[in-house]
N, C-alpha and C positions, 0 to 999 in steps of 0.2 A: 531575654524574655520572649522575645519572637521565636527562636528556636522552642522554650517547651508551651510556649501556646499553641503552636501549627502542629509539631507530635500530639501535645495531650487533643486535641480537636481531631487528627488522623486516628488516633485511636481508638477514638470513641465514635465517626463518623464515616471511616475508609468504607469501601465497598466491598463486596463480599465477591472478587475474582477469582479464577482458578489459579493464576500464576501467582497469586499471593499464599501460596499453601503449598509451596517449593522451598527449598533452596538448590533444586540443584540446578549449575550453570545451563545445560542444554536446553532445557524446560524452559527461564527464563531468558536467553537468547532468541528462542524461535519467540517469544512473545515479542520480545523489542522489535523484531523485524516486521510482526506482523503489524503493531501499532502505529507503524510509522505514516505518516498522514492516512488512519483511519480511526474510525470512533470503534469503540471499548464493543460495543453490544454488536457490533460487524464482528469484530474478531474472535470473542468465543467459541460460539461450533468450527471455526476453522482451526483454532487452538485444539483442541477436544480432538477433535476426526484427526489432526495432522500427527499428534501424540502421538496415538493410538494405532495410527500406521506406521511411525516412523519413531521409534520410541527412543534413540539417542545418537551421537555423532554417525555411527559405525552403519546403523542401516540407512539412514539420510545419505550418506556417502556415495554408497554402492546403490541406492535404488536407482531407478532410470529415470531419467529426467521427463519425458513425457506422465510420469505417475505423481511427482512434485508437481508441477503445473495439474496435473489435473485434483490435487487434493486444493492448493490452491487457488480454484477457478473459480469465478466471478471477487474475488478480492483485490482483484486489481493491482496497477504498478508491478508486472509480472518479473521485471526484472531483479526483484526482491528474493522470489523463488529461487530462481538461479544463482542470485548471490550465498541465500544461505546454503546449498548444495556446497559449493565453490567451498563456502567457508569448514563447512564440516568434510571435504575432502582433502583440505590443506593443516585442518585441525587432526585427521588422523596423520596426515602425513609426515607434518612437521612438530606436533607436538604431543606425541601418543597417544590422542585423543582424549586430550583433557584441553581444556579449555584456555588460555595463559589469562592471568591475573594484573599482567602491567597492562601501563597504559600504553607504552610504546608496542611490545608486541600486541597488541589487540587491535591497535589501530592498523598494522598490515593483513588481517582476515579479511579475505573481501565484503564489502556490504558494510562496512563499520565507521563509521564516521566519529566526529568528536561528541556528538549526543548519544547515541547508540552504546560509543565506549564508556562514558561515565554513568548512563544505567547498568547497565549488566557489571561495570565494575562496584558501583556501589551496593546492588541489589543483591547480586550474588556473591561478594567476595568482602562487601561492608568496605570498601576504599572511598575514603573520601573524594572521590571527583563528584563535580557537580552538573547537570543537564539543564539545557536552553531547550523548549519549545515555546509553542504557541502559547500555550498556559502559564508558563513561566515567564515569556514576555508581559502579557497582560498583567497577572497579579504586579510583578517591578513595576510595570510601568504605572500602575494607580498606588503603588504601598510608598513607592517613593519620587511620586511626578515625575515621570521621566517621559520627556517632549522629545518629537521628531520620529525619525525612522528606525525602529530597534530590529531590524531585522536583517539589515547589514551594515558593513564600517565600522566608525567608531560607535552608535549606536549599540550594536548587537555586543561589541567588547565591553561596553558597559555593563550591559546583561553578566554577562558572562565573569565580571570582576565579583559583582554582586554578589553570583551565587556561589565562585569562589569560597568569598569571604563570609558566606554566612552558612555555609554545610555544618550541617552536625557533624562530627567527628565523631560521635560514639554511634549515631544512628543512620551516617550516610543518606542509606539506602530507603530507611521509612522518611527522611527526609525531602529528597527528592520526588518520593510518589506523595507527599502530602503535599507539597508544592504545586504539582501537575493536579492533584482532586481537587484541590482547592478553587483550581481555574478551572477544572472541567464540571464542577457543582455549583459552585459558591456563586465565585468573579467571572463573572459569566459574560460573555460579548456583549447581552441582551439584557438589560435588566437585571444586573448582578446584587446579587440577594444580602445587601450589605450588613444588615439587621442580623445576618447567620455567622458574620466570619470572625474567625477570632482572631486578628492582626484588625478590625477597626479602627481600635482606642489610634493605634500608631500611623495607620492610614493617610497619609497627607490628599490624596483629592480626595475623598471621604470628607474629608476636613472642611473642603474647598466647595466641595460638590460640584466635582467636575472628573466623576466617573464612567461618567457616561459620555466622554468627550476621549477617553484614551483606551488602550494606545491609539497613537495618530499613527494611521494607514497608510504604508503608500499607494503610487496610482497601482491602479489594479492592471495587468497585462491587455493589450486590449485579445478581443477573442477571434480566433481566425476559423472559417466557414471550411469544410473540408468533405468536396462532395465525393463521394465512394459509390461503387458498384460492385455487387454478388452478382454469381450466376447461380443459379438452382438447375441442375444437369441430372435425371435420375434414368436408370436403366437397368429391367427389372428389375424392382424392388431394390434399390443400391443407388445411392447418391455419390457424386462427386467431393469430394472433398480436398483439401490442402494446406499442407504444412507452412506457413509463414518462413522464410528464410533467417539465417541469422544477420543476414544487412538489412531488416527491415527496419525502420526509428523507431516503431513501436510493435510488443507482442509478441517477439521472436520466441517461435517454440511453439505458439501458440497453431487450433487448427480451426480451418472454416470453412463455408463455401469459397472458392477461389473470386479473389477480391482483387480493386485496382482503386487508386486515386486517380482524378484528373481535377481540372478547372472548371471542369462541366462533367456530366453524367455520359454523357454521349461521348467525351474525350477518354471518361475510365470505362467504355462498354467498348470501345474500339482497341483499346488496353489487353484486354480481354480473349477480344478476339484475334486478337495477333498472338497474345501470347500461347493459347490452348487448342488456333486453328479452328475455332466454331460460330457457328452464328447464333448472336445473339437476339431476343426478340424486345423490342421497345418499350414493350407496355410494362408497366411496373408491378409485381406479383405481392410486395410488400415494400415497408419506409421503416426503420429503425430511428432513433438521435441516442446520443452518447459522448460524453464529454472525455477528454484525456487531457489533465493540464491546463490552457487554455485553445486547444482543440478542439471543436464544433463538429462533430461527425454526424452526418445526415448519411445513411446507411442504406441503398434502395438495392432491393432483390428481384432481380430480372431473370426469365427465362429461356432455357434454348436449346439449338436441335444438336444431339448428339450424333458427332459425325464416327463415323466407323473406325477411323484411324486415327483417334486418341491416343497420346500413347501415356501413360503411367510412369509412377516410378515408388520407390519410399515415400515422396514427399507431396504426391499427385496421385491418390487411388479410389478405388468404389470402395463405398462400406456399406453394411448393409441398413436399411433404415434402425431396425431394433438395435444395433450396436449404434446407433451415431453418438447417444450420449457417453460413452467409454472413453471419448477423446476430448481431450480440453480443448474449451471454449470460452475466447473473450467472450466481454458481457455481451455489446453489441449483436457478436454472430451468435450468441445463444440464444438470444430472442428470436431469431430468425429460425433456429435450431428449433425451438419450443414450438415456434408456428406450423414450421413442416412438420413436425411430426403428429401435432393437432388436425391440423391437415388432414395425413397421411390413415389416423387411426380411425 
């Protein structure tokens, strides 16, 4: 009975996405990756544009990685990007470019985890595997009291038995995304709209009225402060800019004004200038904030006197003001990006 009340209510109540007007695997693959800790109405135009550019495994493969990041830019968790490249270069390589259907092979594409594999397998290929998120915690944890921390241990294997054992078999895949709409409309964190859902009648805190108490949260990470310093360096009409290395913890790939962490602003402006040979000036030209994870990034834009014997390279060079926006840019350094060139015009 829970299975065709949650379909017959999907059907009559799903949302009207693009990725639900497919079947075909690569279409709904780039979607999983994008949705992954982002909301539905972010990922859209970046659906849509990345398509559009990149219309199946074969040219994803072979484009250049700075073009991925830049169709990708301001959607964050960049290292998402570079996974699905990864995946659809091993997907031509290793399986003539077609997608694999199990579950074991699919869990070796990189970027793929055990929720990722059981959407795209069910969605695209109708296998019964079942997917754990956010959504799918909440709805378990109020449809069947489920107390404590469901988001690891034995908690999260609970989940995870659940939905198991209650997939549709004939519908997987509308299964799973009723599951996930249900929490992202309905059972909602905030005031969840119980009057609307159709698993009510069966609802145990519903019952209890004590939905508004679950799931019980763990502690939250605490938040760590993370002071940064740009430099703004222009010379004739041509800005400074720099490629993020690939050992950075965050970003890699990404470009910006050339930027430093320290413990202080004055520890990342002395960063700075060791590293590019220039003097930096004190006064603060602009202040960004920007969160990554529980990462605090307060982002201040300092500027300075270009010394003659800079030296360049690929990943260190002048662009001119009107290209700056051609090169991806996190969120943070794009504001900074939007400023100069406001600025500038």
């Amino acid at each position: 009975m829970l299975q065709k009340n949650l379909l017959h209510w999907y059907d009559r109540n799903k949302r009207d996405l693009p990725w639900r007007h497919t079947g075909d695997p690569y279409s709904i693959f780039v979607s999983e990756m994008m949705l992954q800790q982002t909301q539905v109405k972010t990922v859209i135009p970046y659906y849509e544009r990345f398509l559009k550019e990149l219309p199946d495994w074969k040219a994803l493969a072979k484009a250049k990685e700075e073009k991925v990041l830049k169709l990708w830019e301001g959607l964050g968790y960049y290292r998402r990007a570079r996974n699905l490249q990864a995946a659809a270069q091993k997907i031509l390589a290793d399986h003539q470019g077609l997608l694999p259907d199990s579950m074991e092979e699919i869990l070796e594409i990189p970027g793929v985890g055990p929720y990722s594999a059981g959407a795209v397998l069910s969605i695209a290929f109708q296998k019964p595997h079942p997917v754990v998120d956010g959504n799918v915690i909440r709805v378990f944890s109020r449809l069947f009291l489920l107390r404590g921390n469901l988001k690891t241990g034995e908690g999260h294997k609970k989940v995870w038995e659940l939905a198991e054992n209650l997939i549709s078999r004939q519908r997987p895949g509308d299964f799973n995304q009723a599951v996930m709409e249900l929490g992202a409309t309905v059972c909602l964190p905030e005031n969840p709209q119980c009057l609307l859902c159709p698993l009510l009648s069966g609802c145990l805190a519903a019952q209890k009225g004590l939905q508004g108490e679950l799931p019980e949260m763990p502690k939250a990470t605490p938040v760590l402060e993370v002071p940064m310093a740009a430099l703004y360096l222009e010379q004739k009409g041509r800005v400074l800019v720099k490629k993020r290395a690939q050992n950075e913890r965050w970003l890699k790939g990404m470009w910006e004004f050339p930027s430093a962490e320290g413990k202080t602003y004055e520890e990342a402006l002395q960063k700075l200038e060791t590293h590019l040979r220039v003097k930096a000036h004190r006064k603060e030209l602009n202040e960004v904030k920007h969160q990554i994870t529980h990462h605090k990034i307060r982002l201040k834009l300092f500027g300075g006197i270009t010394p003659k014997s800079l030296r360049v390279s690929k990943d260190l060079k002048w662009v001119p003001l009107k290209k700056l926006r051609d090169l991806p840019f996190a969120s943070a350094q794009n504001k900074l990006r939007e400023w100069v060139l406001q600025k500038s015009s």
